[in-house]
C-alpha positions as YAML, in Angstrom:
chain: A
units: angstrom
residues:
- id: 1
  name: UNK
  ca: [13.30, 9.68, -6.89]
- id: 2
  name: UNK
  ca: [12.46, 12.54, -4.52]
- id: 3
  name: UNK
  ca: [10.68, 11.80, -1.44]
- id: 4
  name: UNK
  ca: [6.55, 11.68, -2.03]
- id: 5
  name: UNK
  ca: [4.42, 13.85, 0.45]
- id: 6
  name: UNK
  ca: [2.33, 12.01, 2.73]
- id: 7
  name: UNK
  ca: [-0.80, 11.16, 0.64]
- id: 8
  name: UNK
  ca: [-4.09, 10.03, 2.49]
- id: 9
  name: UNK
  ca: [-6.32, 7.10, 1.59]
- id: 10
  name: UNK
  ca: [-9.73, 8.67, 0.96]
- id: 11
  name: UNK
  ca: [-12.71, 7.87, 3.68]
- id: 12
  name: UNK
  ca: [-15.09, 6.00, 1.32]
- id: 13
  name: UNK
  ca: [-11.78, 3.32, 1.36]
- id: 14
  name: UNK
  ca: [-12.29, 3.27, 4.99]
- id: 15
  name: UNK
  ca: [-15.32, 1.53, 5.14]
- id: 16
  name: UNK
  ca: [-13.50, -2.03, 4.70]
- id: 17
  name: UNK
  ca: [-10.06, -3.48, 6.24]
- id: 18
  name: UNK
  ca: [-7.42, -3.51, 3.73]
- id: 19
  name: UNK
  ca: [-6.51, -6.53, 1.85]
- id: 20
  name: UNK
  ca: [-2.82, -7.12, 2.56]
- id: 21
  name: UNK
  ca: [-1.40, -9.55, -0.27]
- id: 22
  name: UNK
  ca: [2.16, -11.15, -0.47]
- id: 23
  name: UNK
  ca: [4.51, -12.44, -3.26]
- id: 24
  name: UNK
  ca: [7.07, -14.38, -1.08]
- id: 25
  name: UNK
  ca: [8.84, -14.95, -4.49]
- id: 26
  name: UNK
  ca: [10.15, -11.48, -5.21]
- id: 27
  name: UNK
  ca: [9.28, -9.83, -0.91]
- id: 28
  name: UNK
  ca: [6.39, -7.95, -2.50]
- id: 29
  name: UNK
  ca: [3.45, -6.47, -0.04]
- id: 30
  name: UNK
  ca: [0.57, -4.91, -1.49]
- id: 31
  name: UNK
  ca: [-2.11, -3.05, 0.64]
- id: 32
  name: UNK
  ca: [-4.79, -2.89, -0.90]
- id: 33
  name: UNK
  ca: [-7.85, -0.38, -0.01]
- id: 34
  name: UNK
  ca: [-9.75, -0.33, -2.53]
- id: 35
  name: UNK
  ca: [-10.62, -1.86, -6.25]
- id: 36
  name: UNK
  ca: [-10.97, 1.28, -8.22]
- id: 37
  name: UNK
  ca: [-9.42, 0.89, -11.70]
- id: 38
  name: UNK
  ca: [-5.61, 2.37, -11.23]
- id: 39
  name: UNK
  ca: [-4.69, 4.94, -13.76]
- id: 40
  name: UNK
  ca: [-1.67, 5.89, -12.29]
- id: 41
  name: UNK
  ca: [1.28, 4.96, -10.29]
- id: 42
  name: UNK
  ca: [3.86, 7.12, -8.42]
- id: 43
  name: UNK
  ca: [6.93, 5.64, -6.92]
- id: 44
  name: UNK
  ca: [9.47, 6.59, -4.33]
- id: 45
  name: UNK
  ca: [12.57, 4.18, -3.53]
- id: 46
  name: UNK
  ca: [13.85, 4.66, 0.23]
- id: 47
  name: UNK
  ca: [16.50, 2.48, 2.29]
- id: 48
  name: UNK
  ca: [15.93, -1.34, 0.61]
- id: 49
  name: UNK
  ca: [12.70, -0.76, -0.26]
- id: 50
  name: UNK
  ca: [10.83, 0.61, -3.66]
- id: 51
  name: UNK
  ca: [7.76, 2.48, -2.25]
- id: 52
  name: UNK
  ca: [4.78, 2.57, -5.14]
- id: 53
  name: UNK
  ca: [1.43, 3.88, -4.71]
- id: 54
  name: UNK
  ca: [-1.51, 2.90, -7.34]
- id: 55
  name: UNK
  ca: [-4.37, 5.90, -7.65]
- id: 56
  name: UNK
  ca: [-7.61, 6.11, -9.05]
- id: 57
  name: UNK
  ca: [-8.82, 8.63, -11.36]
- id: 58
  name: UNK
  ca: [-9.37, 10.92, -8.56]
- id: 59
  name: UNK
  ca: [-6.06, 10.42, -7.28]
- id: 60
  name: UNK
  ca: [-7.64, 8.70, -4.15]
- id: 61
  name: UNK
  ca: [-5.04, 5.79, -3.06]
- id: 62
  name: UNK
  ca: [-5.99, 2.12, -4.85]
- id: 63
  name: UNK
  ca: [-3.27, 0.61, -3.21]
- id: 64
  name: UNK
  ca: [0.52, 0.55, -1.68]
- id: 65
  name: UNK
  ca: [3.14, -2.01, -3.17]
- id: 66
  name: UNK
  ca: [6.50, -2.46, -1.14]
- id: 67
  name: UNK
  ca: [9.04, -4.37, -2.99]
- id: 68
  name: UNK
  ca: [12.06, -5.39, -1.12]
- id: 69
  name: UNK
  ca: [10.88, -6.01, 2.44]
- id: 70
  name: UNK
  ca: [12.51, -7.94, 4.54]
- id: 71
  name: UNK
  ca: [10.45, -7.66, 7.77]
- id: 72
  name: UNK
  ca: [6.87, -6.67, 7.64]
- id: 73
  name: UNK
  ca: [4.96, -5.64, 10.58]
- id: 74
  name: UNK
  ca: [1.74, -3.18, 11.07]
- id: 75
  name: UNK
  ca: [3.68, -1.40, 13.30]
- id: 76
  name: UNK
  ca: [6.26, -1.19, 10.86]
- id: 77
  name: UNK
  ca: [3.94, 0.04, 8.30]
- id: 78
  name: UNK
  ca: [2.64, 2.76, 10.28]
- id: 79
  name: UNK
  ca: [6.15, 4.12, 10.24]
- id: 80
  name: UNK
  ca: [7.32, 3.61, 7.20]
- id: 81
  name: UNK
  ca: [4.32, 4.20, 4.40]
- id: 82
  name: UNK
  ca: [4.35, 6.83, 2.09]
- id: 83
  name: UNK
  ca: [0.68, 7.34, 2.15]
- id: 84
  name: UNK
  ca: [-1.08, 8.19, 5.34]
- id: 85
  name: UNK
  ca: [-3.24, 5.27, 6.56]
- id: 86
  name: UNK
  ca: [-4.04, 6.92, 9.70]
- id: 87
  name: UNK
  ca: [-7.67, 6.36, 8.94]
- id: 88
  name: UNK
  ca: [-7.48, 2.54, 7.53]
- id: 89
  name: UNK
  ca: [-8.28, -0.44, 9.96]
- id: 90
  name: UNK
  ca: [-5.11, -2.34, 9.50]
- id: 91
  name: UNK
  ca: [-6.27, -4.29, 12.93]
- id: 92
  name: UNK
  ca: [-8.83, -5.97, 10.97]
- id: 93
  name: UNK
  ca: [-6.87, -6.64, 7.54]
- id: 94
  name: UNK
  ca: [-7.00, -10.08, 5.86]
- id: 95
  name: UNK
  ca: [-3.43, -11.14, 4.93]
- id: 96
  name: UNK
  ca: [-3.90, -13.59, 1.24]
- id: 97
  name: UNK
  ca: [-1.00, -14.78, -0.94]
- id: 98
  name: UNK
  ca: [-0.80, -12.50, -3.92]
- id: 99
  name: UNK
  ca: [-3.00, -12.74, -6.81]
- id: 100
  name: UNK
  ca: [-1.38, -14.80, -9.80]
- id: 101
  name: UNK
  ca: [-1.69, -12.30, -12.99]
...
């Protein structure tokens, strides 16, 4: 797929850290910054990693799924996302084991 134009998380997801969740089993991160239903999902692969970002109805960011990572960092994160998280307080994210579905 073609490359996806930064996208920003919207400031009402600001107001709480993101959840960071991940799925040892398959190298799965999700960032999650908000709980808005998702109605849509947009993906980008790049280098090793599939890149796909979960919106809301208002096409405000849900959430950020890297699949394929072999090294995760903040820093890293900062570098690499698709979606601008300039304004989200990754300092103070809580890092859980993914959610069984």
């Amino acid at each position: 797929m073609g490359h996806i134009s930064k996208i920003q998380i919207s400031a009402r997801g600001t107001n709480k850290p993101p959840k960071i969740e991940f799925d040892h089993s398959v190298r799965a991160w999700y960032i999650r910054f908000g709980n808005a239903k998702v109605v849509k999902t947009i993906s980008e692969d790049r280098p090793g990693v599939i890149a796909a970002i979960d919106l809301d109805a208002h096409n405000q960011v849900v959430g950020l799924e890297l699949i394929g990572v072999k090294e995760f960092s903040i820093e890293w994160l900062r570098k690499f996302s698709p979606v601008d998280i300039s304004k989200a307080d990754l300092e103070r994210s809580v890092f859980v084991p993914a959610e069984a579905i």
